[in-house]
C-alpha positions in Angstrom: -48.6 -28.5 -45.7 -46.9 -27.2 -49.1 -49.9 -24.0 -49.1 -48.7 -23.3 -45.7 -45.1 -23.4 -45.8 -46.1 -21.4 -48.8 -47.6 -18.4 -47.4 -44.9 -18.1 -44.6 -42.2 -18.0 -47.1 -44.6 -15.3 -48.7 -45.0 -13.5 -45.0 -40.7 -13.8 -44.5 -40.1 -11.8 -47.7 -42.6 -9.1 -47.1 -41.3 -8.1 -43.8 -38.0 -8.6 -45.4 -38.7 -5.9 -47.9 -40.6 -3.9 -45.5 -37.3 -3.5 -43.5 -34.9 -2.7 -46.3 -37.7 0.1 -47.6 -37.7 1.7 -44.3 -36.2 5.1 -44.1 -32.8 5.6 -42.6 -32.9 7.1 -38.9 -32.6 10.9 -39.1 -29.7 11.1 -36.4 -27.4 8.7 -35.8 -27.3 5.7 -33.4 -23.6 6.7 -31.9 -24.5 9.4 -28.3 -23.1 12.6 -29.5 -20.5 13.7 -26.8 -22.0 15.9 -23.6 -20.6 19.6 -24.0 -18.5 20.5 -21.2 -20.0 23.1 -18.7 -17.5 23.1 -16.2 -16.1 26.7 -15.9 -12.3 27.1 -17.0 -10.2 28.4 -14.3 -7.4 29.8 -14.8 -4.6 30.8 -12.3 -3.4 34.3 -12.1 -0.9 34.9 -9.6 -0.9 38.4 -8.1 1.9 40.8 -8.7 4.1 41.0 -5.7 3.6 44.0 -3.8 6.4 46.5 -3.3 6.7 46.5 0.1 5.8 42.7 1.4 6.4 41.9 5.1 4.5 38.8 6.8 2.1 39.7 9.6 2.5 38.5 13.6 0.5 35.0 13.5 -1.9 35.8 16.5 -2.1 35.4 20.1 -3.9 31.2 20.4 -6.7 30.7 22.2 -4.1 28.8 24.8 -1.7 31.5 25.7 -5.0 33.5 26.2 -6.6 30.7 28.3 -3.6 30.7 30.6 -2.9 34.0 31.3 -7.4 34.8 32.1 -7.3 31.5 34.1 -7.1 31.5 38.3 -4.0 31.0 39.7 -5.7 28.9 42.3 -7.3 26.3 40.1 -5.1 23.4 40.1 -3.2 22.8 36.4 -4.4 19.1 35.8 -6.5 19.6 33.1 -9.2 22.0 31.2 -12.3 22.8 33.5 -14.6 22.0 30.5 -12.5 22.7 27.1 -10.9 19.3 25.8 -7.7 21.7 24.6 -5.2 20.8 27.7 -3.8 24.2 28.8 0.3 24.7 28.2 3.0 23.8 30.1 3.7 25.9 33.2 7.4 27.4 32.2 8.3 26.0 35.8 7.8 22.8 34.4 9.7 22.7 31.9 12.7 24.5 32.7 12.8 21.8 35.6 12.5 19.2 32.6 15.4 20.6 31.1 16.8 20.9 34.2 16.7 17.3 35.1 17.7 16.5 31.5 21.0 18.5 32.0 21.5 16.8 35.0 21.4 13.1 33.5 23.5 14.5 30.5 26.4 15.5 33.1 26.2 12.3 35.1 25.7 9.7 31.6 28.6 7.9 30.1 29.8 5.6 27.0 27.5 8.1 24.9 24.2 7.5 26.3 21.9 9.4 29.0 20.4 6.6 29.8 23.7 5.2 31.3 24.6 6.5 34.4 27.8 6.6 36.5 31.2 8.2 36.2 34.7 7.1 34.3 36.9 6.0 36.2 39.9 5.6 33.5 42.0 2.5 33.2 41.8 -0.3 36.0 45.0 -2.7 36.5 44.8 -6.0 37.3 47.0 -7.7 40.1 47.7 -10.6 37.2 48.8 -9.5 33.4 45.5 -10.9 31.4 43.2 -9.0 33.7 42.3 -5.1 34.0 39.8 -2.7 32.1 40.9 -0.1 29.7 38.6 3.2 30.1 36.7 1.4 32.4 33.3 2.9 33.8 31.1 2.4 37.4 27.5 2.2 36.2 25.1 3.5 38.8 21.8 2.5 36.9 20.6 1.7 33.4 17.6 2.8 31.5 16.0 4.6 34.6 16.7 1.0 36.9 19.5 1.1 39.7 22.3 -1.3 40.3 22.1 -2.4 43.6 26.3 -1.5 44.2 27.9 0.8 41.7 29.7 -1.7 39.1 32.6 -1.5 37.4 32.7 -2.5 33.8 34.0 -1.4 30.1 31.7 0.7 28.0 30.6 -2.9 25.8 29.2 -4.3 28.9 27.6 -1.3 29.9 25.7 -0.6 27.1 24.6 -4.4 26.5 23.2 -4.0 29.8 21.5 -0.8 29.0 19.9 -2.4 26.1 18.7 -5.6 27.9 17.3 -4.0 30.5 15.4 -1.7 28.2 14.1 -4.1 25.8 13.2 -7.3 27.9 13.7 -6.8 32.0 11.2 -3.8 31.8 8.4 -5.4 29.9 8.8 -8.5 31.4 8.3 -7.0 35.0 6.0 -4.3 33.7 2.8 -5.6 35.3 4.2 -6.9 38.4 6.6 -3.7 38.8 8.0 -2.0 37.8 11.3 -3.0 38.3 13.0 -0.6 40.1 16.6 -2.5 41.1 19.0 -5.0 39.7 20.5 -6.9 42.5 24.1 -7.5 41.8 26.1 -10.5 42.8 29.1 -9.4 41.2 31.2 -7.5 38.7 34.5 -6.7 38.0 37.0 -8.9 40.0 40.3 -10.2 38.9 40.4 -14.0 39.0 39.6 -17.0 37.4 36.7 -18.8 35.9 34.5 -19.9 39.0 37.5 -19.2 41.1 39.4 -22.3 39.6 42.7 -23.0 40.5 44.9 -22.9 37.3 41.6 -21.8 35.2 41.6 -19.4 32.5 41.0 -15.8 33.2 37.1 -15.0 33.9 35.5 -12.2 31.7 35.2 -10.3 35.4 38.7 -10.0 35.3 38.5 -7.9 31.8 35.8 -5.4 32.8 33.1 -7.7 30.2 30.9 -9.5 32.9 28.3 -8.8 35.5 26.2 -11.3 37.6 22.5 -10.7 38.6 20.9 -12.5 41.5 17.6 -11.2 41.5 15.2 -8.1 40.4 13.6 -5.7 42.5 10.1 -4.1 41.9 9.4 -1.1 42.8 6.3 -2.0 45.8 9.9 -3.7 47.7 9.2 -7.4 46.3 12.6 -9.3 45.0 12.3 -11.9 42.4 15.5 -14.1 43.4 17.1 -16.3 40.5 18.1 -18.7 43.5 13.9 -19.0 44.5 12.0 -17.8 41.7 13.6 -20.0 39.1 11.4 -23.5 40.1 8.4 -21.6 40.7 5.2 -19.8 38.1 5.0 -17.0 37.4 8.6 -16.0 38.3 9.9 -19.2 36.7 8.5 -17.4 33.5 9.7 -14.3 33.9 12.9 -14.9 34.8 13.3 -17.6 31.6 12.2 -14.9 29.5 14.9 -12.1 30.8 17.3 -14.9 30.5 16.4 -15.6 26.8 16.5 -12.4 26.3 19.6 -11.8 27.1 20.9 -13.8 24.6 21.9 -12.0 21.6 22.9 -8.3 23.7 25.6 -10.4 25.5 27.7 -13.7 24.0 27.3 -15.7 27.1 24.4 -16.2 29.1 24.5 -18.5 31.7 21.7 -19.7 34.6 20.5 -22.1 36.9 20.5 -24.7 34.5 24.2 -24.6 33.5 26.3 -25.7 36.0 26.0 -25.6 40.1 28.1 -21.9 40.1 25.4 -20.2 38.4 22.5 -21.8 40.6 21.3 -18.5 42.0 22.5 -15.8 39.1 22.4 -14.7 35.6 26.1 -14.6 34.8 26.3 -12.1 31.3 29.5 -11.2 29.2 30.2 -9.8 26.4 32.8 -12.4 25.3 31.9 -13.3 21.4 32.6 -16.9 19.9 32.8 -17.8 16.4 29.5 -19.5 16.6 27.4 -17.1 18.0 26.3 -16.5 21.5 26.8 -18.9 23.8 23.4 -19.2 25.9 22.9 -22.3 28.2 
């Protein structure tokens, strides 16, 4: 066992001088960087020329398209190009036209109210009356079933609920084309109550709405459609959503006035609107 151990101790130190004779490597070990053969551009601008004018941009394809096409083909679409053809200037001007119209018949700033001022209303009793009062005709493209009187607040809550929750709500089943109204202005008291406070009809800030009506003829009553699916769904969400636009919301479920009718104001309270 010694003679053995021996000669590998004898083999370890020749390979061990064997290595440290060797000749170092010609090159070294480290990759010398690859040169760069990318071109180097460099910008040159181009001196400006002493008389520079910008050219016409040219005729499209579409103006072209128009004026070589039949007048007798109808202007629905392209016959086989995906590119629609432009808008016939007929078309647009009566766009504009309509546009204008809206715009002269809008009020409280907004085109998508319409009706007319009608200045300040007095009331027959001291706490009631409307100051730069307006009759709103329709809201966001949907008609009141009786012009309703109102101040600009009301209006434009009404605007906005209509646009953000009555529309989508009814969108598959209408759309809704009509809001029926139960009432709206009126100077008098709080469900007609003898020796009650003044309503918020009697200052221009309330409107009541008994039903919605699509635009096939069907009416979704509050009075009907409030115990029954799908209206009963429908009309819960326009009533929730009304919550927030106006500060009180009242329905079916408040008292026994409001059985058939969404009764909005835009009365505010210190904590918030007042939905029930």
């Amino acid at each position: 066992m010694k003679r053995g151990w021996r000669y590998l101790a004898i083999g370890c130190v020749v390979v061990s001088a064997t290595l440290s004779n060797a000749a170092p490597p010609e090159q070294s070990l480290v990759p010398v960087a690859r040169p760069s053969t990318a071109p180097v551009l460099a910008f040159v601008s181009p001196l400006p020329s002493a008389k520079t004018r910008p050219t016409l941009r040219p005729i499209s394809p579409q103006v072209l398209a128009v004026a070589a096409r039949p007048s007798d083909l109808p202007l629905l679409g392209p016959d086989s190009s995906l590119m629609p053809y432009l808008r016939p200037k007929a078309l647009e001007q009566e766009a504009l036209f309509k546009k204008r119209k809206l715009r002269k018949t809008s009020v409280c700033g907004d085109i998508a109210i319409q009706g007319k001022p009608v200045g300040n209303v007095p009331g027959r009793i001291k706490a009631c009356g409307i100051q730069d009062a307006v009759q709103i005709t329709s809201v966001s493209g949907v008609a009141l079933s009786r012009p309703s009187t109102m101040d600009c607040g009301t209006a434009i809550a009404l605007n906005k609920w209509v646009d953000k929750t009555v529309k989508p709500t009814f969108k598959r089943r209408g759309p809704v084309a009509e809001l029926q109204i139960a009432a709206h202005y009126a100077c008098r008291t709080r469900n007609n109550q003898k020796g009650a406070r003044i309503s918020e009809h009697g200052k221009g800030r309330a409107i009541d709405i008994s039903g919605f009506k699509m635009a096939d003829g069907e009416v979704v009553t509050v009075l009907s459609g409030w115990r029954k699916n799908p209206s009963k769904r429908q009309l819960t969400k326009v009533w929730r959503g009304a919550c927030g636009p106006f500060g009180t919301v009242l329905g079916p479920n408040a008292d026994r006035y409001h059985r058939d009718h969404f009764h909005l104001d835009t009365a505010r309270h210190r904590r918030g609107p007042y939905c029930r």
